[in-house]
Biopython code that builds the backbone (N, CA, C, O; Angstrom):
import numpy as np
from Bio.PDB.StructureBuilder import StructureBuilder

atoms = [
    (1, "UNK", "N", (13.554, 18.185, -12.860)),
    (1, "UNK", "CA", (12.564, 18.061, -13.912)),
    (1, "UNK", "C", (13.293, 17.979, -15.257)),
    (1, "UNK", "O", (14.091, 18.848, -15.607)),
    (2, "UNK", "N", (12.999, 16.925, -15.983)),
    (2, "UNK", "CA", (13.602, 17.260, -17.609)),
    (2, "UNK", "C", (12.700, 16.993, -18.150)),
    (2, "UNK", "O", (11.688, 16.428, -17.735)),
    (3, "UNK", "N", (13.034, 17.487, -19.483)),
    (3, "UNK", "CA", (11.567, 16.993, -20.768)),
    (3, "UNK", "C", (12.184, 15.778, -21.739)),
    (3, "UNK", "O", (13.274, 15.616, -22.289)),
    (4, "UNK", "N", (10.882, 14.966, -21.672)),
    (4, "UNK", "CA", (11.124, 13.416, -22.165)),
    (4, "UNK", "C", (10.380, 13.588, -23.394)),
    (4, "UNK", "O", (9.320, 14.186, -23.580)),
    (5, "UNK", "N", (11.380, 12.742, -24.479)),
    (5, "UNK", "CA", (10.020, 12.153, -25.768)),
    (5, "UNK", "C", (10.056, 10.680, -25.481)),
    (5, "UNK", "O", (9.633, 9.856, -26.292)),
    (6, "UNK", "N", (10.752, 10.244, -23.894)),
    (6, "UNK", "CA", (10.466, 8.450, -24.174)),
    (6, "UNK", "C", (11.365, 8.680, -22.594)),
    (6, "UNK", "O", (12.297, 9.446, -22.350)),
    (7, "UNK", "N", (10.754, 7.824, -21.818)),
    (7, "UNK", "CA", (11.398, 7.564, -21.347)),
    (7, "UNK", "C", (11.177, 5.905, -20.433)),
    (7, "UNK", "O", (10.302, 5.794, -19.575)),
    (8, "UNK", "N", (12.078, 4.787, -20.789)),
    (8, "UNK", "CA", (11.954, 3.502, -20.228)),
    (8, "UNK", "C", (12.377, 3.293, -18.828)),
    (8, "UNK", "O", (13.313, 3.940, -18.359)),
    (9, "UNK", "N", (11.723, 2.411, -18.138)),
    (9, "UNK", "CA", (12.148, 2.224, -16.880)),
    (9, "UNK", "C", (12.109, 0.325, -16.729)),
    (9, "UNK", "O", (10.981, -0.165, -16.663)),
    (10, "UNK", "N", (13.181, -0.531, -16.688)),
    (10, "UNK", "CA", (13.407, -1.801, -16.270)),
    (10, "UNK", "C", (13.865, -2.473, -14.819)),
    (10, "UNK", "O", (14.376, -1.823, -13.907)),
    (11, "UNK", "N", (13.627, -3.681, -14.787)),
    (11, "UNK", "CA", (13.758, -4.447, -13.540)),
    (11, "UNK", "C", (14.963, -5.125, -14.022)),
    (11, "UNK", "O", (15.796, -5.617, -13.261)),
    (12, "UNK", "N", (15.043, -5.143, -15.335)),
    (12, "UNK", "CA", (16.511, -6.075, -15.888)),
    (12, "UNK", "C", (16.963, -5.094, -17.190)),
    (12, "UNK", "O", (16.656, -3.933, -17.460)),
    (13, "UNK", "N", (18.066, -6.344, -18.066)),
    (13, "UNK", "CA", (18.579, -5.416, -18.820)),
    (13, "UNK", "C", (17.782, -4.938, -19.723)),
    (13, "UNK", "O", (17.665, -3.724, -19.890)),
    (14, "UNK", "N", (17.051, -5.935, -20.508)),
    (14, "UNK", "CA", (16.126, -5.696, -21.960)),
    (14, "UNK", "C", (14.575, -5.625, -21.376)),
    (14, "UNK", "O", (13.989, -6.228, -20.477)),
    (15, "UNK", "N", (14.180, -4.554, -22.363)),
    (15, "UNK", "CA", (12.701, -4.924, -22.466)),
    (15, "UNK", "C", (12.196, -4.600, -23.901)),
    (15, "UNK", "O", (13.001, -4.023, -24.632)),
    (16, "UNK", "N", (10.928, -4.905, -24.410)),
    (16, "UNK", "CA", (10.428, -4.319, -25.653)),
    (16, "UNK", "C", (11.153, -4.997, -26.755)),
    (16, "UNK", "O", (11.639, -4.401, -27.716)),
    (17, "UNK", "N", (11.213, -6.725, -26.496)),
    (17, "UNK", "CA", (11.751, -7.060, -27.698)),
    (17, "UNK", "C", (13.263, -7.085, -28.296)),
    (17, "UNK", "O", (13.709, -7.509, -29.362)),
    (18, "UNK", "N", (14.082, -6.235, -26.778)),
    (18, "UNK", "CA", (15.075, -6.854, -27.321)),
    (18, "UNK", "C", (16.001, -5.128, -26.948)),
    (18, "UNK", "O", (17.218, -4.985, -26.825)),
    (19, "UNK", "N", (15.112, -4.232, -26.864)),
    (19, "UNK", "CA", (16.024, -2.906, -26.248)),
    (19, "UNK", "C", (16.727, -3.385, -24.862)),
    (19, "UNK", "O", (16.539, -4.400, -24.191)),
    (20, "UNK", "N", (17.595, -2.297, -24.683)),
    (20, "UNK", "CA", (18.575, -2.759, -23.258)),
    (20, "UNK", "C", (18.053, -1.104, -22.844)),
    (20, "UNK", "O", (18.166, -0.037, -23.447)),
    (21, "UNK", "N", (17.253, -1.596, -21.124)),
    (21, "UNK", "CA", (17.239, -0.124, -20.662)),
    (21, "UNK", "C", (19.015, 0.027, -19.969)),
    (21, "UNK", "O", (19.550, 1.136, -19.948)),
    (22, "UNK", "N", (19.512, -0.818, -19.618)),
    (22, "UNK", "CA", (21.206, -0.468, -18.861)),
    (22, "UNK", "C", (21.852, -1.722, -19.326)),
    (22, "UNK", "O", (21.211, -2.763, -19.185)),
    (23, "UNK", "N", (23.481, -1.783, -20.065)),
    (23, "UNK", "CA", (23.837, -2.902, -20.263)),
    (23, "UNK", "C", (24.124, -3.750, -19.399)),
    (23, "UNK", "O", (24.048, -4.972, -19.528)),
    (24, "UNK", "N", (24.656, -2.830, -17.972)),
    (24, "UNK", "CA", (24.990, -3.431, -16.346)),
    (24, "UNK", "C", (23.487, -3.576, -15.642)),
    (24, "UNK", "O", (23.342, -3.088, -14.522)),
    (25, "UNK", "N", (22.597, -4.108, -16.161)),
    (25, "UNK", "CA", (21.476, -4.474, -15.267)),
    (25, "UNK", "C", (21.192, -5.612, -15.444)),
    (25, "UNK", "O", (21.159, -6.269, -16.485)),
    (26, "UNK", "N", (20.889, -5.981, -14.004)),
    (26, "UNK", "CA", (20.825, -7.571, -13.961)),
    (26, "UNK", "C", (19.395, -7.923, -13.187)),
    (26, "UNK", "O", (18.988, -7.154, -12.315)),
    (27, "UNK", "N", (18.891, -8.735, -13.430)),
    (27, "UNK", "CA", (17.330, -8.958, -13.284)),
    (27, "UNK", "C", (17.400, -9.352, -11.353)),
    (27, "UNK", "O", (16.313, -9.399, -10.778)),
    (28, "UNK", "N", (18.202, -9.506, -10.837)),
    (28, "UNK", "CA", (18.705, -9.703, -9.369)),
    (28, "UNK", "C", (19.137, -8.972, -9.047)),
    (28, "UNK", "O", (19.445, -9.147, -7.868)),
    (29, "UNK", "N", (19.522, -7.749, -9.544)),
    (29, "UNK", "CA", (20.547, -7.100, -8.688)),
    (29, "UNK", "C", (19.484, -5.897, -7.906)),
    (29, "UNK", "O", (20.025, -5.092, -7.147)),
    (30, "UNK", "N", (18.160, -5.829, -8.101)),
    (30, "UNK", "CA", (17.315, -5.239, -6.733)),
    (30, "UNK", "C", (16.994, -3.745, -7.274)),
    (30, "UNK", "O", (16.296, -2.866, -6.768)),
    (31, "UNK", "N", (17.674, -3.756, -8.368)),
    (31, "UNK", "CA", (17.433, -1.839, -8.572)),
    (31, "UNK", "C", (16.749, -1.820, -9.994)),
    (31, "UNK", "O", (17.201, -2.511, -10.907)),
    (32, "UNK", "N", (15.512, -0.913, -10.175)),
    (32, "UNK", "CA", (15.224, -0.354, -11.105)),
    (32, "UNK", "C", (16.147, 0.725, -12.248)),
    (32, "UNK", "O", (16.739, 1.683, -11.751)),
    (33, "UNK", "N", (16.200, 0.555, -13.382)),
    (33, "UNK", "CA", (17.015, 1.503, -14.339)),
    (33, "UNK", "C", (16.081, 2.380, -15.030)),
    (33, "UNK", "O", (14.900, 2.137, -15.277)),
    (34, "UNK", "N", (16.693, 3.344, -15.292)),
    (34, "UNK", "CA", (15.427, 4.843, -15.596)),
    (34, "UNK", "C", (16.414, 5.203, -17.200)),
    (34, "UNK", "O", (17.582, 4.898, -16.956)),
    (35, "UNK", "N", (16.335, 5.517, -18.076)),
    (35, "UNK", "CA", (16.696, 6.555, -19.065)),
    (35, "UNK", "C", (15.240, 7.057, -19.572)),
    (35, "UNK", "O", (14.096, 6.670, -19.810)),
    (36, "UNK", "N", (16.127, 8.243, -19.570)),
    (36, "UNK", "CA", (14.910, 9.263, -20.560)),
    (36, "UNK", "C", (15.785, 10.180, -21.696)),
    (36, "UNK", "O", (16.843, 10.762, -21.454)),
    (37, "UNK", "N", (15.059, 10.157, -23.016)),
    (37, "UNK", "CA", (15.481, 10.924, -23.985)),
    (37, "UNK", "C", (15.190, 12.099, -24.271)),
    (37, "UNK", "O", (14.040, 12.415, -24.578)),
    (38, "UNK", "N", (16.057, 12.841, -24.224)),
    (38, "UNK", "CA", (15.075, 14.177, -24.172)),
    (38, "UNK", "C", (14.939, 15.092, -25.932)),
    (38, "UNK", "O", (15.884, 14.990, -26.714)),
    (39, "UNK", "N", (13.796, 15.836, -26.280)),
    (39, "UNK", "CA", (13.781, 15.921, -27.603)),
    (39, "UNK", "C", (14.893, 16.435, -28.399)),
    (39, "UNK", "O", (15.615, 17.280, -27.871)),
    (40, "UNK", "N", (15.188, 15.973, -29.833)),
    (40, "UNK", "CA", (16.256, 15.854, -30.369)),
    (40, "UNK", "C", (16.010, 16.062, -31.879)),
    (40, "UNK", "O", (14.878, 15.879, -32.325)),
    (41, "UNK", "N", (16.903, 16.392, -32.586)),
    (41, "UNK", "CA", (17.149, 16.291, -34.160)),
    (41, "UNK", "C", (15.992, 14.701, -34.628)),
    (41, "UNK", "O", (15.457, 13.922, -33.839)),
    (42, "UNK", "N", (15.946, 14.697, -36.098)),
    (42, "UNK", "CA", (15.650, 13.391, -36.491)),
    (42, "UNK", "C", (16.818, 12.885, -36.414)),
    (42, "UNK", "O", (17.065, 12.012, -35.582)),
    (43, "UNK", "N", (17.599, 13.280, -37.143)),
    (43, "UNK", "CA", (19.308, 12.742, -37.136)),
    (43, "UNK", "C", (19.576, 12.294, -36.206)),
    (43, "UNK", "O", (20.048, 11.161, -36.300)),
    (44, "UNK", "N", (19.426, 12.946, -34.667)),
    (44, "UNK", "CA", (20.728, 12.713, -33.262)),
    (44, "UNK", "C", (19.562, 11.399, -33.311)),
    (44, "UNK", "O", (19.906, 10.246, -33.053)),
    (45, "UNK", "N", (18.291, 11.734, -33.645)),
    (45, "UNK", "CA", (17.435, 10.463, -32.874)),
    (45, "UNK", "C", (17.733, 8.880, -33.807)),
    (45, "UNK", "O", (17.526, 7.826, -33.206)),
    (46, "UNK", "N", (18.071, 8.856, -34.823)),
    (46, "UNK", "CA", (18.406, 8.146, -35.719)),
    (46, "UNK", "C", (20.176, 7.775, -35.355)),
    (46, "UNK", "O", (20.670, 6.649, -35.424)),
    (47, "UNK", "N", (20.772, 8.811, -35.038)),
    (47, "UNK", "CA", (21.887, 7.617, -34.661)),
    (47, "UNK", "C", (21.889, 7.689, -32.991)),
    (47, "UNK", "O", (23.024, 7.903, -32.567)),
    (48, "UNK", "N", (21.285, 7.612, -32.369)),
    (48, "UNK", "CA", (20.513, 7.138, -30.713)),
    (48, "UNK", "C", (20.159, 5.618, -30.934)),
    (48, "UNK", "O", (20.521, 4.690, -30.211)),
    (49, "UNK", "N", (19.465, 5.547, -31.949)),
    (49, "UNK", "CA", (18.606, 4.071, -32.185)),
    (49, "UNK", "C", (19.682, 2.991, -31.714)),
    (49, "UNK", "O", (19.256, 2.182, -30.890)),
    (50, "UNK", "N", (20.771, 2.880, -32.038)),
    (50, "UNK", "CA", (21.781, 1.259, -31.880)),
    (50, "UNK", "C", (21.945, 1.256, -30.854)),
    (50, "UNK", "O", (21.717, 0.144, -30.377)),
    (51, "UNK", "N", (22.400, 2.311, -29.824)),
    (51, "UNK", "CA", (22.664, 2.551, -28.342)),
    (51, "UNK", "C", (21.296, 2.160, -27.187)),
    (51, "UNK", "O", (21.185, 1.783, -26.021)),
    (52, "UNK", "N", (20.386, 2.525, -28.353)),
    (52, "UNK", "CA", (19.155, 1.735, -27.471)),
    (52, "UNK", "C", (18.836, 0.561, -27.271)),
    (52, "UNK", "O", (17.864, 0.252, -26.581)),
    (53, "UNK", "N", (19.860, -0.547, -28.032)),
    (53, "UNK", "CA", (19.477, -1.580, -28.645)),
    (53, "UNK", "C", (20.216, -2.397, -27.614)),
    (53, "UNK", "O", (19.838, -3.265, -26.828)),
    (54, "UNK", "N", (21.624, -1.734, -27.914)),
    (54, "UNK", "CA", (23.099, -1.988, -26.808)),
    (54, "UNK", "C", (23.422, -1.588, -24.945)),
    (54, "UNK", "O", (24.211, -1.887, -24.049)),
    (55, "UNK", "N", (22.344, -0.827, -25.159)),
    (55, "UNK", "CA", (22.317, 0.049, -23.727)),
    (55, "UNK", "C", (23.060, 1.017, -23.636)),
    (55, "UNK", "O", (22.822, 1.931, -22.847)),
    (56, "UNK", "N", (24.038, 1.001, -24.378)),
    (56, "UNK", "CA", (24.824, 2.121, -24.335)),
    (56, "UNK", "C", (24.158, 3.463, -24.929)),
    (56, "UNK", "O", (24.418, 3.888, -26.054)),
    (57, "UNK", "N", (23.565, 3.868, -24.331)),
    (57, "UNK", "CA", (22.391, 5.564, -24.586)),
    (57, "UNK", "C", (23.010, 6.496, -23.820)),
    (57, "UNK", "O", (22.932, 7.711, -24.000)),
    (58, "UNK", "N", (23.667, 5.906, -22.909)),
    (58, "UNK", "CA", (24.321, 6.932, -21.303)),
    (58, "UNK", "C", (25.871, 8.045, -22.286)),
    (58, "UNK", "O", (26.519, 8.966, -21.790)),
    (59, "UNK", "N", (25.976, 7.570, -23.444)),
    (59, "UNK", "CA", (27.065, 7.810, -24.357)),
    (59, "UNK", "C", (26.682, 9.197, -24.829)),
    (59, "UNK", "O", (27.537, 10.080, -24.901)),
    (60, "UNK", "N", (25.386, 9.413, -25.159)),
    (60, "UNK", "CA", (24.437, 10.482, -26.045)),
    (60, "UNK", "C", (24.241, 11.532, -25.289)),
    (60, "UNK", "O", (23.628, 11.366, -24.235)),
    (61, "UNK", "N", (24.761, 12.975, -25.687)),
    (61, "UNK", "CA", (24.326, 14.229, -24.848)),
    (61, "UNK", "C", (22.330, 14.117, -24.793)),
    (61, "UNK", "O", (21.523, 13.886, -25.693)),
    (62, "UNK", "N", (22.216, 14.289, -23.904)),
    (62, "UNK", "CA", (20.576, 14.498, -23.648)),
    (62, "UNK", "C", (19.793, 13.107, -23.199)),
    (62, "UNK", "O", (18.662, 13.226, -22.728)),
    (63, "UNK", "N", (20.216, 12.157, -23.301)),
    (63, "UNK", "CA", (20.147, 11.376, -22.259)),
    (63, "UNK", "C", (20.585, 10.999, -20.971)),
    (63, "UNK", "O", (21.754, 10.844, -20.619)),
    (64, "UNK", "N", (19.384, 10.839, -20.174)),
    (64, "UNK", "CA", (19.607, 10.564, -18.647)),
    (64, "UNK", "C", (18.957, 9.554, -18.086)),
    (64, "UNK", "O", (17.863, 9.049, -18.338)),
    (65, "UNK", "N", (20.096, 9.234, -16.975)),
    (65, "UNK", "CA", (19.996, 7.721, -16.591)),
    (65, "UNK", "C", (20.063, 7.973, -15.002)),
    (65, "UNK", "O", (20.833, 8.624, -14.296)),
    (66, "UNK", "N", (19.049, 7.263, -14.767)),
    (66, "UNK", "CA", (19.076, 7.024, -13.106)),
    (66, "UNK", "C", (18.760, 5.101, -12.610)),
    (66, "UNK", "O", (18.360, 4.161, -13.297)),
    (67, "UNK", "N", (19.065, 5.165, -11.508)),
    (67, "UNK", "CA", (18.955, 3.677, -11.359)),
    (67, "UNK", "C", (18.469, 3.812, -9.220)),
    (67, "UNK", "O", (19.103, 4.501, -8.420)),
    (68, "UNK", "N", (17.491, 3.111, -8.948)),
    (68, "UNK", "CA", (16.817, 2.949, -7.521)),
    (68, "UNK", "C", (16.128, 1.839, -6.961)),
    (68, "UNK", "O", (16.177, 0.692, -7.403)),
    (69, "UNK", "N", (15.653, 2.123, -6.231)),
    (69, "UNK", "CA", (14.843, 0.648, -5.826)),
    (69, "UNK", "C", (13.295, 1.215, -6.119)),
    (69, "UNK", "O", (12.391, 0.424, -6.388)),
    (70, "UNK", "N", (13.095, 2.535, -6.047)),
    (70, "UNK", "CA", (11.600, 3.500, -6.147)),
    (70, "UNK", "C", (11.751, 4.390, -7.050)),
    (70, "UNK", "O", (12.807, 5.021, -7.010)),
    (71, "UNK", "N", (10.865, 4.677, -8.013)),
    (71, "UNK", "CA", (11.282, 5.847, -9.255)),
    (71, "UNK", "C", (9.456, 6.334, -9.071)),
    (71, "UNK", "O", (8.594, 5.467, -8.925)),
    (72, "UNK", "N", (9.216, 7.418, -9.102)),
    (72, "UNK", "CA", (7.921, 8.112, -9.480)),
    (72, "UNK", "C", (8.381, 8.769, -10.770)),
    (72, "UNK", "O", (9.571, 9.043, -10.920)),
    (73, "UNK", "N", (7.167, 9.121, -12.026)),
    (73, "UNK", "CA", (6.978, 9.769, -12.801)),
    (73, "UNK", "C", (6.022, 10.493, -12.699)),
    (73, "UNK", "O", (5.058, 10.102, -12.043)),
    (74, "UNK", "N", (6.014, 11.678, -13.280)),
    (74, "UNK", "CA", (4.854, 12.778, -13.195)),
    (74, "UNK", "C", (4.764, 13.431, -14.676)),
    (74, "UNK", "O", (5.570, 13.504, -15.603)),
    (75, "UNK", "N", (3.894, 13.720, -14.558)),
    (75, "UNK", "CA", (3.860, 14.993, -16.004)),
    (75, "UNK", "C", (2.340, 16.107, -15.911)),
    (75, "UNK", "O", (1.244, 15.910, -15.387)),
    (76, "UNK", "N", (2.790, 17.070, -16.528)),
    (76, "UNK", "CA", (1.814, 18.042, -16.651)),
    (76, "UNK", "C", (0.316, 17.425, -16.585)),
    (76, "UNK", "O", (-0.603, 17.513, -15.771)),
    (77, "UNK", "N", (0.488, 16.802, -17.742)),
    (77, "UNK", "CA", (-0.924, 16.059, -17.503)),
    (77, "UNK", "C", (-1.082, 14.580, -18.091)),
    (77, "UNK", "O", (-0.392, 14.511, -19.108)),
    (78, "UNK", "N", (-1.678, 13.477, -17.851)),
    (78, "UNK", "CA", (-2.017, 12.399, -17.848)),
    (78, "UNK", "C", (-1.482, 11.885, -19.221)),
    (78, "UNK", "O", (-1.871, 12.247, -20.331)),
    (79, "UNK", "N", (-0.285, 10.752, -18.859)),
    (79, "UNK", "CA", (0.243, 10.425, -20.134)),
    (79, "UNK", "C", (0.038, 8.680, -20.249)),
    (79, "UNK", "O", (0.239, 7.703, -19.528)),
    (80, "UNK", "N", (-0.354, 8.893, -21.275)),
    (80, "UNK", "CA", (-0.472, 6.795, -21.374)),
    (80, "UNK", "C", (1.012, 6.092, -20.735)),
    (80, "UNK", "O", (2.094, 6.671, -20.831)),
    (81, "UNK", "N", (0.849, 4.866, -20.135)),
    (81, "UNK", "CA", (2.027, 3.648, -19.713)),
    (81, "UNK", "C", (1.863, 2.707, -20.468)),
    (81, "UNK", "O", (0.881, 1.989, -20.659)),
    (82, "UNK", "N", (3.059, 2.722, -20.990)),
    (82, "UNK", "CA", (3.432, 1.397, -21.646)),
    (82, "UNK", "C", (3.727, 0.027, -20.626)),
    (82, "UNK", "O", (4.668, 0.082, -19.833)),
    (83, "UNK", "N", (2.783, -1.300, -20.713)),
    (83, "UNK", "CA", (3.444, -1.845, -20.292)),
    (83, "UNK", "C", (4.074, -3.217, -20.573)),
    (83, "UNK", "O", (3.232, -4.030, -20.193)),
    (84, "UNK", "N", (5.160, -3.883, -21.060)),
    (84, "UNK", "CA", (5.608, -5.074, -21.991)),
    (84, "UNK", "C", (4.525, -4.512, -23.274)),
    (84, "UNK", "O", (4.209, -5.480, -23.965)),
    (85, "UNK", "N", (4.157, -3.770, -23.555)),
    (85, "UNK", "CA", (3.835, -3.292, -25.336)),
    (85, "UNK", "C", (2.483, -3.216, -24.712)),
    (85, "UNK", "O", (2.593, -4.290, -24.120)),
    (86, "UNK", "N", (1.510, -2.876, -24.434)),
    (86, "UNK", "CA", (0.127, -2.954, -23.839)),
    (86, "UNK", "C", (0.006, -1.693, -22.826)),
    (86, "UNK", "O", (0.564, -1.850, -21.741)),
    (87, "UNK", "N", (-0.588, -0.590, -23.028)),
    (87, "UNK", "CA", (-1.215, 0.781, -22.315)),
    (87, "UNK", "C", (-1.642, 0.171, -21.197)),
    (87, "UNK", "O", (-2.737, -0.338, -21.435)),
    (88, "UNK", "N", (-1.293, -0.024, -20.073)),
    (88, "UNK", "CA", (-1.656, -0.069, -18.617)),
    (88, "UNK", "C", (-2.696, 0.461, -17.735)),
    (88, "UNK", "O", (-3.702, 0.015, -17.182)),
    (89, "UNK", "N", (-1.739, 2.197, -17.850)),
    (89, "UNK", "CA", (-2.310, 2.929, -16.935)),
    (89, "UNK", "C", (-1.664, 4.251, -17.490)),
    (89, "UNK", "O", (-1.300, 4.136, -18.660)),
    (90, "UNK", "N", (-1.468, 5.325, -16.990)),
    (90, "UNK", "CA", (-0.926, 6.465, -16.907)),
    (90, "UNK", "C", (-0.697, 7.757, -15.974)),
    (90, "UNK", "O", (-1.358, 8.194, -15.031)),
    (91, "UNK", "N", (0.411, 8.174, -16.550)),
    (91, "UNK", "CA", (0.764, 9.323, -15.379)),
    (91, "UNK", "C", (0.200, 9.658, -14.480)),
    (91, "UNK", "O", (-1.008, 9.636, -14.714)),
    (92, "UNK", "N", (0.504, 10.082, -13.200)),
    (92, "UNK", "CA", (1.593, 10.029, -12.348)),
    (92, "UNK", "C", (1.886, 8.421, -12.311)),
    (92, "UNK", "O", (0.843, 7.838, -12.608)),
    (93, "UNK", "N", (2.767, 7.666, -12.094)),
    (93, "UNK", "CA", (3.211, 6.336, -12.211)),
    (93, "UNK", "C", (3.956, 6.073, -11.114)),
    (93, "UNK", "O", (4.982, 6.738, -10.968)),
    (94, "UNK", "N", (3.657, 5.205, -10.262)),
    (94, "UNK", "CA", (5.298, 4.674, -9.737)),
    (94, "UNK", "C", (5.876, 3.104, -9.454)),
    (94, "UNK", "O", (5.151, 2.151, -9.168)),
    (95, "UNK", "N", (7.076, 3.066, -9.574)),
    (95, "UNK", "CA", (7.596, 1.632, -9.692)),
    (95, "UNK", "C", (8.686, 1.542, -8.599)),
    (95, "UNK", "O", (9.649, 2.274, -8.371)),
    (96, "UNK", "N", (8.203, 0.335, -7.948)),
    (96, "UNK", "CA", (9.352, -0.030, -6.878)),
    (96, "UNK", "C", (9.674, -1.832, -7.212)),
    (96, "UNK", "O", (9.024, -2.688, -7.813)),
    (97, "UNK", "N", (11.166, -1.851, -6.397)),
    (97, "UNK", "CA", (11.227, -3.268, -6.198)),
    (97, "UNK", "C", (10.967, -3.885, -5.092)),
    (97, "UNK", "O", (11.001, -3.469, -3.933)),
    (98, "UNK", "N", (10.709, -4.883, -5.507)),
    (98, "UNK", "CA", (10.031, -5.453, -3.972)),
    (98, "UNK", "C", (10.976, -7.230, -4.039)),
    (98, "UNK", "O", (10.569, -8.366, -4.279)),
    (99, "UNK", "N", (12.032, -6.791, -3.770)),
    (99, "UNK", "CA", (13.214, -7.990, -3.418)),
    (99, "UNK", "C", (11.807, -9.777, -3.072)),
    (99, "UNK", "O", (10.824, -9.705, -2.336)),
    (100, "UNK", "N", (12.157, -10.839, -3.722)),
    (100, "UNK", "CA", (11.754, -11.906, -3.777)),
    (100, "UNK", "C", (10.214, -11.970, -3.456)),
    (100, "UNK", "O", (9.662, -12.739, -2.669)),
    (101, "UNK", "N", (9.611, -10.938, -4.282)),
    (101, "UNK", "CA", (8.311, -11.309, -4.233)),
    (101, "UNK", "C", (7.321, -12.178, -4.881)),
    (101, "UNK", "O", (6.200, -12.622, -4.631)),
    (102, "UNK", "N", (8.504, -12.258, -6.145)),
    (102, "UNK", "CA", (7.908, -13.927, -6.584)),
    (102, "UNK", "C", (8.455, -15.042, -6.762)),
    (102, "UNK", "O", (9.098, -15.035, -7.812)),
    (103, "UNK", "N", (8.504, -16.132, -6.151)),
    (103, "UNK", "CA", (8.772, -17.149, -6.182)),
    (103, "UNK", "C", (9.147, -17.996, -7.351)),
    (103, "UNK", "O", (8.155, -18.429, -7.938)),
    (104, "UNK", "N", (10.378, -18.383, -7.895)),
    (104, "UNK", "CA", (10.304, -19.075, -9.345)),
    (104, "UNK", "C", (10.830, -20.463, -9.086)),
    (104, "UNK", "O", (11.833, -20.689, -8.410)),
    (105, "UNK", "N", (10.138, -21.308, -9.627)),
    (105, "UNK", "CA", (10.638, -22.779, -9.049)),
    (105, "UNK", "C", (10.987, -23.229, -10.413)),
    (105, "UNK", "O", (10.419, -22.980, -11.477)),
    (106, "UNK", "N", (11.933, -23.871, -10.192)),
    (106, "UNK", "CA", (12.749, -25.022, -11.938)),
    (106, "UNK", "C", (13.239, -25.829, -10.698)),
    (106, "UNK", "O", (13.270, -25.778, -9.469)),
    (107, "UNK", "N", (13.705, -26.817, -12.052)),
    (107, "UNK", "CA", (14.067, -27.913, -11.895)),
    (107, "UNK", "C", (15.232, -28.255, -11.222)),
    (107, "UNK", "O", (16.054, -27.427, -11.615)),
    (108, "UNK", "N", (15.764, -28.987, -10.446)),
    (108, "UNK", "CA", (16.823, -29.164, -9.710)),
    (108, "UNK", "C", (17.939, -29.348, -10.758)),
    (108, "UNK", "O", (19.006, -28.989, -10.260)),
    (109, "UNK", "N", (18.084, -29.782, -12.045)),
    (109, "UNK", "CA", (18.587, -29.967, -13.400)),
    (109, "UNK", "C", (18.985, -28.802, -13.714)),
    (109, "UNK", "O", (20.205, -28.937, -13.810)),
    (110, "UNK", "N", (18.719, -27.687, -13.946)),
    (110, "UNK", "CA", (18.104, -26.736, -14.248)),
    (110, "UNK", "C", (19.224, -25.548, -13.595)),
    (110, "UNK", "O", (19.446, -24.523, -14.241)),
    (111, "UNK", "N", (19.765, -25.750, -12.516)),
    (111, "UNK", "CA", (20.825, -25.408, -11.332)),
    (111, "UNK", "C", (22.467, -25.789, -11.948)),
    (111, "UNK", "O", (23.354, -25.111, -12.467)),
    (112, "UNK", "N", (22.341, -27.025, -11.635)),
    (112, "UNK", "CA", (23.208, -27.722, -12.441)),
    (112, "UNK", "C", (23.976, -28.265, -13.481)),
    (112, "UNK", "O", (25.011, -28.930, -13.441)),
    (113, "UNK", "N", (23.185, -27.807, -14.567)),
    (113, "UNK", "CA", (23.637, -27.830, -16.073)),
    (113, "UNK", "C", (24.215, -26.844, -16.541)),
    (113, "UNK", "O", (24.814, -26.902, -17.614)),
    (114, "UNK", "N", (24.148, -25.926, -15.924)),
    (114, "UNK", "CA", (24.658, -24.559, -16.547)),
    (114, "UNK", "C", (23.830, -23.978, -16.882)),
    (114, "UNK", "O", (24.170, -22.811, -17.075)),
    (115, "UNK", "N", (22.514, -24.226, -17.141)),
    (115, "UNK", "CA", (21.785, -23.987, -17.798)),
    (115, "UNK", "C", (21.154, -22.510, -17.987)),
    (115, "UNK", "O", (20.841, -21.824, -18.959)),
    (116, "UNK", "N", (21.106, -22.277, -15.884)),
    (116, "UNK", "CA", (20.908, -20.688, -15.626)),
    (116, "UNK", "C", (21.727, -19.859, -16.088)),
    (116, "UNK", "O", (21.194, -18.826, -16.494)),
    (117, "UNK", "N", (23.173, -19.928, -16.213)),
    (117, "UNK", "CA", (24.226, -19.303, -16.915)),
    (117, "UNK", "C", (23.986, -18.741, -18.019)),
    (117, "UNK", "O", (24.147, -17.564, -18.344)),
    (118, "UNK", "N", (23.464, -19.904, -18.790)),
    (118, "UNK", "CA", (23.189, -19.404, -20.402)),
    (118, "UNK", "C", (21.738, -18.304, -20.295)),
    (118, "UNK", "O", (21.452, -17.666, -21.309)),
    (119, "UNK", "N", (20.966, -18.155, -19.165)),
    (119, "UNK", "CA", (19.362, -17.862, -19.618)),
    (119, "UNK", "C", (19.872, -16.596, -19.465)),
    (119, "UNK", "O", (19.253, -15.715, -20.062)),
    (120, "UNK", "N", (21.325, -16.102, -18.500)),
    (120, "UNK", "CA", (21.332, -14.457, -18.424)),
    (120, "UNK", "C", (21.532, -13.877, -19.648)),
    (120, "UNK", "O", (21.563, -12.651, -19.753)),
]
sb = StructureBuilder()
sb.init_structure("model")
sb.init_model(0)
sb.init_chain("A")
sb.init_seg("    ")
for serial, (resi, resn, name, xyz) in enumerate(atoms, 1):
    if name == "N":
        sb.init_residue(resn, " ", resi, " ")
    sb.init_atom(name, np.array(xyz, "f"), 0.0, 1.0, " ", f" {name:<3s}", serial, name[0])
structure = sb.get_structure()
């Protein structure tokens, strides 16, 4: 059990515009990434901010990082979900991966140009 004032959970590296939940996460590689912040100074939380940006948060005493294919959240009592910026649902929560469950079709071009290279 730890106590969170935030805690993100991704399928890849960035979410929210541009935060990195793990800098080593890759939108293929099958595992969910977990950090949670736990409460802090204004200060520690103010220089936290760039590491959130970079992924590098795993650097900061009081942050914790887990990474799975299944993560549950719980809390005392019923907490709003964020989801891509939009309230979902809330607490208890859970998130799994579910390896090629959606289908993405491009262009045969698209393979070949390099093009996927650049989109990571």
């Amino acid at each position: 059990m730890v106590h969170a004032i935030q805690i993100a959970v991704g399928n890849g590296r960035h979410y929210g515009g541009g935060m990195t939940v793990a800098a080593e996460a890759a939108i293929d590689d099958n595992l969910l990434h977990l950090y949670s912040i736990s409460p802090a100074s204004l200060l520690r939380l103010m220089l936290l901010a760039p590491a959130l940006r970079t992924g590098w948060q795993r650097r900061f005493e009081g942050v914790h990082r887990l990474c799975g294919t299944h993560i549950q959240i719980k809390t005392r009592r019923p907490l709003p979900v964020s989801t891509d910026g939009e309230v979902t649902t809330q607490t208890p929560v859970q998130f799994e991966v579910v390896p090629t469950a959606i289908e993405v079709m491009v262009p045969p071009e698209y393979l070949t140009t390099g093009q996927a290279n650049a989109a990571q």
